[in-house]
N, C-alpha and C positions, 0 to 999 in steps of 0.2 A: 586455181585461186592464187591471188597475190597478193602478200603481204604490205602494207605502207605506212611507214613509220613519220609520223606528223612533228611539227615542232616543240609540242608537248610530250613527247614519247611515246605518247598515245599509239598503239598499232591495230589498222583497220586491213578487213580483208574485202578483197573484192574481186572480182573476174579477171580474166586476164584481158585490155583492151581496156581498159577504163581511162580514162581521158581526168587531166586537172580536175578540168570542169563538172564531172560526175562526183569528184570528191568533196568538191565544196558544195555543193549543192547536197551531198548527205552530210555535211555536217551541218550546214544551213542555209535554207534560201535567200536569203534577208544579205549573209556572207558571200555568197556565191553572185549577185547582184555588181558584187564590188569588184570581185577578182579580175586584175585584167593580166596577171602574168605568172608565171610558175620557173619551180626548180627542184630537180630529179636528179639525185645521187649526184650535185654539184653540177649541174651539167642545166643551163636556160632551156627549157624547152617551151612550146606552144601552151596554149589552157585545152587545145584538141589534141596533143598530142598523146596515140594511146602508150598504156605502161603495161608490159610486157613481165617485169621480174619486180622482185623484191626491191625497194628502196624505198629512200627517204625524201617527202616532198615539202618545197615549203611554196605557200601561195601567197600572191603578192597584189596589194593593191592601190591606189593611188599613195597610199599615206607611206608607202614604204619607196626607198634610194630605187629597188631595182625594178617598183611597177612603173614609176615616170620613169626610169631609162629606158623600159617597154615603149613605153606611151609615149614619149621624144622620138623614136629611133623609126616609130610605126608612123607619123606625122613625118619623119622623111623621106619614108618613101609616098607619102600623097600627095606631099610639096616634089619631088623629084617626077611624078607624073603628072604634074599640074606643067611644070616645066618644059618636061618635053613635049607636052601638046602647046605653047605659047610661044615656044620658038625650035622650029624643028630644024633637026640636025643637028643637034646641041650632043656632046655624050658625057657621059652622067661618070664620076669616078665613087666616090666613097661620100655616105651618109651618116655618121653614130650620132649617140647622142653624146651629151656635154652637160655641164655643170647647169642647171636652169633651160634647157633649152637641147637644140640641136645644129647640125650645119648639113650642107651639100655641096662638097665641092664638085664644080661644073666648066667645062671645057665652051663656052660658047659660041667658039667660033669669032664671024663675022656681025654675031647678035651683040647688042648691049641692053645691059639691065641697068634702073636707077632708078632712084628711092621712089618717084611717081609712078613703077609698077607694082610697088608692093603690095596696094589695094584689088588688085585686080586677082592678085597671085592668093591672095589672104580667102578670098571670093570663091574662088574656084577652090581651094582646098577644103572648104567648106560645104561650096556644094557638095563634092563627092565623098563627102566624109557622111551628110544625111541620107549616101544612098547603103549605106549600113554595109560598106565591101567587106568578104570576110577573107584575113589574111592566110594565105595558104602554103606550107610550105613543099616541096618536094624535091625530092635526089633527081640531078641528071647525071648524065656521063661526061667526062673531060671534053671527049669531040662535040657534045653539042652544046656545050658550055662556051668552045670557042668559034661554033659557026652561028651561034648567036648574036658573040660580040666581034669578030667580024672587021665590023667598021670602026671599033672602039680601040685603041690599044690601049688604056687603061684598065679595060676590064680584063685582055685579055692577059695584060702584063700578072694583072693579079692572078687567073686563073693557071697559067703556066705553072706558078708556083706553089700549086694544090695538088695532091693526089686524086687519080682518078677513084671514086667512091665516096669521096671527101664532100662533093661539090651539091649547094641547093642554091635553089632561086625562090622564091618568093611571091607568089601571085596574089592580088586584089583588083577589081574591077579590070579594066583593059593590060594593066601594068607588071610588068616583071621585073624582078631586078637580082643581081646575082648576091645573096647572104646567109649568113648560116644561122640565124631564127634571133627569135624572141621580141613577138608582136603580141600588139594588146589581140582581144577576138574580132575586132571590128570595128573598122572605122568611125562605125554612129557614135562611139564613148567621143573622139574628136569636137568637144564644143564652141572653142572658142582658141583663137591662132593668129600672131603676130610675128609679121617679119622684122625680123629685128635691125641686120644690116646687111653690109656688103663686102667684101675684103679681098684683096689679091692671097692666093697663097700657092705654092710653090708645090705640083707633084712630090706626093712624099716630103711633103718637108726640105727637100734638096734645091737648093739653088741652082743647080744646075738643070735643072729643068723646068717645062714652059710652065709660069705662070697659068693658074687656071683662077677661078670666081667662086669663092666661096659664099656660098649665103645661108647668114643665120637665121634661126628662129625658135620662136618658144609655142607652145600650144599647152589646154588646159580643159578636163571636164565639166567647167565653167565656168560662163562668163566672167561671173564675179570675180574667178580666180586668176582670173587675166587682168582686172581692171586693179586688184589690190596687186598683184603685182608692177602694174606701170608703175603705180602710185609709187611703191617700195621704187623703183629704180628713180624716180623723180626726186625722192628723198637720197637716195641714195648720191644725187649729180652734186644734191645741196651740202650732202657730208662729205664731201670727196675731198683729200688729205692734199691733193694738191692745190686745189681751188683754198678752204681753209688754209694753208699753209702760207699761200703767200698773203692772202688777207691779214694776217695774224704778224707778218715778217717775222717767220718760223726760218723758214730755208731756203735755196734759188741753187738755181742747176744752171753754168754758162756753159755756153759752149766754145771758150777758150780751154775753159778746165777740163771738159769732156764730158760725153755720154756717162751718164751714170755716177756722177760724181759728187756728191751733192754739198755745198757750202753754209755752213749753218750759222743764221747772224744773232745779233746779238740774244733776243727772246729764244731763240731757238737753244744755243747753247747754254741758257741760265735752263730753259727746261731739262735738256738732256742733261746737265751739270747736277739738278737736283733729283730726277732718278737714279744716276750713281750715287750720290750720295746716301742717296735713300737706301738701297741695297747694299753697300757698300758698310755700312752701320748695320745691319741684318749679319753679314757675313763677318764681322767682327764678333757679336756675339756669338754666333756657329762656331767660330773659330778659324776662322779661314785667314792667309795669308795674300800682303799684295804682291803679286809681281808683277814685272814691267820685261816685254819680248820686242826684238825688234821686227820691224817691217819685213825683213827677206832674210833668206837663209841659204843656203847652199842647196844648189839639186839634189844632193845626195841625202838631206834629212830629209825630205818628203819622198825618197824611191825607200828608204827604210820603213819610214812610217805605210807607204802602201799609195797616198793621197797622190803623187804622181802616176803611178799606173792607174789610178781611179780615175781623178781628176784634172790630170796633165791637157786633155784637149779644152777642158773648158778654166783651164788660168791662161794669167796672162804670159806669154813666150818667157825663155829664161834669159837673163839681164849676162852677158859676157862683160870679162874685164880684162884691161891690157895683159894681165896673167895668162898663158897658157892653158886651155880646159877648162879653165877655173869658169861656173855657172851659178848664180844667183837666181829665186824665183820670189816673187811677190807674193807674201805669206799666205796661202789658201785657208789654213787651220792653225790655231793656237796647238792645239794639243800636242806635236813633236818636239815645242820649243819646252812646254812644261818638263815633256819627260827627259830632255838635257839639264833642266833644274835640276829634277830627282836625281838625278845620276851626276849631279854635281859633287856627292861627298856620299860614304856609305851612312848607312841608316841600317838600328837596331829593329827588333820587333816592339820594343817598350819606345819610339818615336812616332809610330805610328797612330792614328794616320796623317797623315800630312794634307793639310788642303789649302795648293792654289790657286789665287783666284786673280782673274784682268780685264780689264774692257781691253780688248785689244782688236785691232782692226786688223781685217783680211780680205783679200782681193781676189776677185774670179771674174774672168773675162764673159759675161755676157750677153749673147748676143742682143745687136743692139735693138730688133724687132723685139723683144722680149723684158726690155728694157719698161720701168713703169713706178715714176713717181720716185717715192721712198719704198716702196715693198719691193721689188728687182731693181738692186742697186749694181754696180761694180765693184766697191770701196764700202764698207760696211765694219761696223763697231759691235764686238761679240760680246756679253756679260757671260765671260766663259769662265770654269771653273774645273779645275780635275783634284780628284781626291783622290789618292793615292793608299791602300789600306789593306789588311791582312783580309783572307777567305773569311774568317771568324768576323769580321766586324761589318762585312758586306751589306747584311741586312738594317743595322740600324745607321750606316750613313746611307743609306739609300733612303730610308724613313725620313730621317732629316730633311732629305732634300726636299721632299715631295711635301714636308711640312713650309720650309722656304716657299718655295713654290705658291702653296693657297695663299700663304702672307703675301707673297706680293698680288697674285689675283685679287684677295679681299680689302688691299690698300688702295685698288686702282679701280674697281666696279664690275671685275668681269666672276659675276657669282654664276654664271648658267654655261658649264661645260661639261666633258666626258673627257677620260682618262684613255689611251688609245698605246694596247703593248704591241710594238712594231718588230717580229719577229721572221727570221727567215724562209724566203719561199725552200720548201725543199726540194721543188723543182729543178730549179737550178742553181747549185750549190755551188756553181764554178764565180759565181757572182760576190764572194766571201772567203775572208780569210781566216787562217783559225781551224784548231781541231773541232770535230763535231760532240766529243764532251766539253770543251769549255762554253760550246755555242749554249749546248743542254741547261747546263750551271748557271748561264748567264741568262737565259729567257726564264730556268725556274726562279730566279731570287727574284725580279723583277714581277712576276706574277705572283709571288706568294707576298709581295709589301703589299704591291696594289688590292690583294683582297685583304691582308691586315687594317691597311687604313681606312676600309671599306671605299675605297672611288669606285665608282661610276664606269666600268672598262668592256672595254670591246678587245679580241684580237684581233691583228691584222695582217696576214701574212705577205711579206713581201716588202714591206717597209724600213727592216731594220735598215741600220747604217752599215755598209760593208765590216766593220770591224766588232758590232756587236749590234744586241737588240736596244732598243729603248723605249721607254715610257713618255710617248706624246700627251702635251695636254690637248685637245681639242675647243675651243670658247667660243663660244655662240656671242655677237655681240647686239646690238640694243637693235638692229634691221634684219635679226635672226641671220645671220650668215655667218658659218663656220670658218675658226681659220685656227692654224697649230701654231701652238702660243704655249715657250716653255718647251723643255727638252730634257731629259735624265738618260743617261746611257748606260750600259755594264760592257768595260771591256778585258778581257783576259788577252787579247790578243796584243795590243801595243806593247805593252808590259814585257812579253817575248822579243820582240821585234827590236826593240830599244835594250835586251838585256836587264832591265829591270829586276832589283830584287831587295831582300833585308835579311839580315841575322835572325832567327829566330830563336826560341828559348834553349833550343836541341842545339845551339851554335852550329847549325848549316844554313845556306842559302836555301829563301825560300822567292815564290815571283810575287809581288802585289797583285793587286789588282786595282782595276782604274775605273771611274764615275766620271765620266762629264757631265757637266750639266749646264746650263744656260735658261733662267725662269724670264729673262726678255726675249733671249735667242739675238735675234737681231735689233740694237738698237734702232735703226732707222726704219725696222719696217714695224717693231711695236710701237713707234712713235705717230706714224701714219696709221694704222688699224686703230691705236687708242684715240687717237684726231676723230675720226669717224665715229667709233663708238660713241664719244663723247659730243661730239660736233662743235669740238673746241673749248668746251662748256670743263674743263677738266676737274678734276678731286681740288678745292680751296688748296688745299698743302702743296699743290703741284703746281698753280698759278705764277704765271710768269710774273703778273702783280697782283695783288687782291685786292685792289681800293685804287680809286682814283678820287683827288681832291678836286671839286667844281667851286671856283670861288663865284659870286654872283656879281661882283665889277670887282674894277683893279682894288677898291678899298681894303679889299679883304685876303690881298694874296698877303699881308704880313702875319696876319692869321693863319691860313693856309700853312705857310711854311712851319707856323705854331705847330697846326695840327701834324703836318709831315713828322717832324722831329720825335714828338711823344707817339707816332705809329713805329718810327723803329725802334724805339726804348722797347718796344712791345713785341719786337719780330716780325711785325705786321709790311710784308711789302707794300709801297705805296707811291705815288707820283703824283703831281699837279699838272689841272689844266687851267692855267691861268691865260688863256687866249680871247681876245677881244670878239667872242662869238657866244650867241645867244645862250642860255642854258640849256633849254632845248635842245639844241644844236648839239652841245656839248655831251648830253645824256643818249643822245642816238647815237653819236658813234662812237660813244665807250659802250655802247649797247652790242653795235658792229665788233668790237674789239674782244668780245666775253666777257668785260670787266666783271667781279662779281658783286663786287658794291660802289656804287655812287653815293663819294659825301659831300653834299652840297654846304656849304660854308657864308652866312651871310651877314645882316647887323646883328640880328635874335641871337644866332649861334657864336656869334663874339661876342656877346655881353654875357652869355651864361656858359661860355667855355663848351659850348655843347655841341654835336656835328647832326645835321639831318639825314637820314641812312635811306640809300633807297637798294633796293636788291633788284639784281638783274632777273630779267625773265616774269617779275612781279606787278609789272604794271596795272595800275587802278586797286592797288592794296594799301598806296595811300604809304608815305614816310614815316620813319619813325627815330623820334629825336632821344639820343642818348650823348652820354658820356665818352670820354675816349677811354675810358678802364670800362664802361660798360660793353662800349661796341669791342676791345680787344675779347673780352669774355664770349662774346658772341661767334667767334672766330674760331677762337681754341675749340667751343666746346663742340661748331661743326665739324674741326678738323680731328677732334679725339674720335668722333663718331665713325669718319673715313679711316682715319689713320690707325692702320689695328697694331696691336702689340706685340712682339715677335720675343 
């Protein structure tokens, strides 16, 4: 018998050879219905695969990240032999799955695919999915692994580099393909499968080698879950930050100025003008300090800080000056120039702690296929902050921040996320700097807030930053898509590396210790994700104007300008459209624009001082005629409701 320990803790016993699939089915038929993927003492196995010893199993089924990474990965291999029977001689390199979907990259030869074979390809992976193949895994030997593939030097290139004993393939219906597991039970769960696209991509990622075809796809156990997903992606083309952005004349990217460089005009920088602000007045009350760093700094601050050996291939080269030796690099990170503040003058333990804070911009060479919008930029604007503080105070400026942090989530609409501690793989430690008690230190403070403040947390091993763990936020936005948003660190290691330290009460040196944090991360990319979330539609307080004046003929633009005047006695941003164009006219494309109120302005409303209000988004609710103290009222009290108090 063998013991197996469930995700509840729960421990069942059962024969030795008992398969996933035996265990849900004794905990319940109804359960077992659903399961299409498992996992045994960390380790993906099959739903057939038997168990042998003691361990822990967890079952997984559509509703969970690793059943559709089953259920993507298994769908490519039935698109990978839909493939090789429609254009033979084709050879097959690698299949995973991916975010929503899956890929296959594919060497075709003298074949060509485009987008009028996708229905054919969609067809056949369908039929052979209702012929219910069930996927099967088995060990070969290294020699037959490579007199299989033979004719393929992809496969074999990868094979070479596996041990022999190492090695399985994977059988369903006619098709083999060389992987090491973790497939739904069978093809029939396959209902419903869209080819998404097409794409050149590079062996391995290397540019130096040939060009192969990548082709996407998504599949789903039904229909319907295919259809509400186009939909999401339909909605998805209509919120896309670049498409809004330039509607909006938010931002514009030339290509004098460069890839990835983005130019922000005039709405654009009143908005990101007034999130600093916004934040910037938050970190006032925290108590935080502004500094100002420049652009570049010497090679040699970031070989100290570590960020050159990290990051040196992907900045931009170093800037030489008629000086001898002398090297410049294009600021990758705030954080090394802060810790030359702090070690600008000594510091007691009764100054502590001290907290930094800058929008400061830093640069990282990009590649330019990678390049995208406002979210992968080159040039980007950080709301970076380090707080500098004794071991004793660790935990309640770590609180603080995480309290920063919801304020600005709950000022901006993003209420639906998860808390995510990003801690080191221990696998390979060679990946990190830093002793493995300060790593210890710094993962427990971080774990022990996040359960005081009660968030919502996951671990994740493998995600810290080289130089310490931190506390991701995770935010689901309004098209349910996750994105990390907000960032807190623990690090004991700069602190070292920079010499850092303070007087403590015993009059010796002792080391700080250091928080980064960032609750936007990137201005340019939480400006493009809150675009989207929003669809432009942004929080009143944020609005690049909140009112537009429609006067109804030229009569009334000396009114108008009445009315403009007494909106900014009020704070109320506001502008006139005094243009010889119908009203109608006028109310659609401040409709286009997000405007959030339309005040039409005409004889009625000059004789009784009063404006007709109409609200964007509200059509057929009919206007409604107020005051300009009445309608300011109206403003405030939405923007108290968004606007939380810190």
């Amino acid at each position: 018998m063998i013991k197996v320990t469930l995700p509840d803790g729960s421990v069942r016993e059962f024969s030795q050879g008992v398969t996933p699939m035996d265990v849900a089915k004794n905990i319940s038929e109804g359960f077992a219905r659903n399961v299409i993927s498992a996992n045994y003492n960390d380790t993906t196995i099959e739903t057939s695969t038997p168990l042998t010893a003691d361990g822990a199993l967890t079952l997984y089924t559509w509703n969970d990240k690793e059943g559709k990474k089953a259920f993507w990965h298994s769908t490519s291999h039935v698109m990978a032999q839909t493939l090789e029977e429609m254009y033979s001689g084709i050879k097959l390199t690698l299949g995973p799955a991916i975010d929503n979907g899956f890929y296959y990259d594919v060497d075709f030869g003298n074949h060509k695919i485009t987008d009028a074979d996708f229905k054919k390809i969609e067809d056949r992976v369908l039929e052979i999915s209702r012929e219910k193949h069930e996927f099967k895994m088995r060990a070969v030997t290294k020699a037959e692994a490579l007199e299989k593939y033979k004719d393929n030097e992809y496969k074999t290139e990868l094979i070479s580099n596996l041990e022999d004993g190492t090695i399985t393939f994977c059988d369903h219906a006619t098709f083999t393909d060389l992987c090491r597991g973790g497939h739904i039970p069978n093809t029939g769960i396959i209902k419903a499968v869209k080819i998404m696209s097409i794409a050149g991509a590079y062996w391995r990622g290397d540019e130096k080698n040939k060009q192969l075809t990548r082709v996407y796809g998504t599949s789903f156990p039904k229909q319907k879950d295919l259809t509400d997903y186009l939909e999401l992606l339909e909605e998805a083309k209509r919120r896309d930050h670049r498409k809004l952005g330039k509607e909006l004349d938010l931002f514009h990217f030339s290509q004098r100025v460069g890839q990835g460089l983005p130019l922000w005009l005039p709405k654009g920088a009143a908005l990101r003008d007034r999130l600093e602000q916004f934040l910037k007045k938050a970190q006032k009350k925290a108590g935080y300090e502004q500094v100002v760093t420049p652009h570049i700094g010497q090679k040699e601050l970031y070989v100290t800080s570590g960020h050159y050996a990290k990051y040196g291939a992907d900045s931009f080269q170093p800037i030489t000056t008629p000086a001898e030796g002398e090297e410049f690099l294009l600021k990758p990170m705030n954080c090394p120039h802060h810790c030359e503040i702090y070690n600008s003058r000594p510091w007691s333990y009764k100054d502590l702690p001290k907290r930094y804070a800058e929008f400061g911009t830093v640069y990282r060479y990009e590649q330019s296929g990678e390049l995208h919008g406002l979210t992968r930029v080159r040039g980007f604007t950080q709301d970076d902050a380090h707080i500098f503080c004794m071991p004793d105070q660790l935990d309640v400026e770590f609180k603080n921040v995480i309290d920063l942090v919801l304020y600005v989530f709950g000022s901006l609409g993003f209420e639906n996320f998860t808390a995510q501690v990003s801690v080191r793989d221990l696998n390979n430690p060679e990946k990190y700097i830093g002793s493995v008690e300060n790593w210890e230190k710094a993962e427990n403070a971080i774990i022990s807030a996040a359960k005081d403040k009660g968030l919502n947390y996951v671990i994740e091993a493998g995600e810290a930053a080289f130089y310490g763990p931190k506390l991701d936020f995770m935010v689901k936005d309004a098209l349910g898509r996750s994105w990390q948003l907000g960032t807190i660190q623990v690090d004991y290691n700069l602190p070292e590396r920079f010499e850092l330290s303070y007087k403590g009460a015993d009059d010796k040196l002792h080391r700080p210790v250091m928080i980064h944090r960032a609750p936007f991360g990137s201005m340019e990319r939480f400006i493009a994700i809150l675009l989207e979330h929003t669809a432009g539609n942004f929080p009143l307080w944020l609005m690049p104007e909140q009112a537009i004046i429609l006067s109804l003929s030229e009569k009334y633009e000396k009114y108008a300008k009445k009315v403009l005047d007494l909106l900014e006695i009020h704070e109320i941003r506001a502008l006139i459209d005094n243009r010889n164009e119908t009203i109608g006219k006028k109310i659609r494309e401040a409709e286009m624009q997000k405007m959030p109120f339309m005040l039409i302005v005409g004889e009625e409303e000059e004789k009784n001082g009063t404006i007709s209000v109409r609200r964007n988004g509200q059509e057929g609710k009919g206007n409604i005629t107020v005051t300009i103290e009445e309608f300011a009222k109206i403003v405030n009290e939405e923007i108290s409701k968004t606007l939380k108090q810190f």
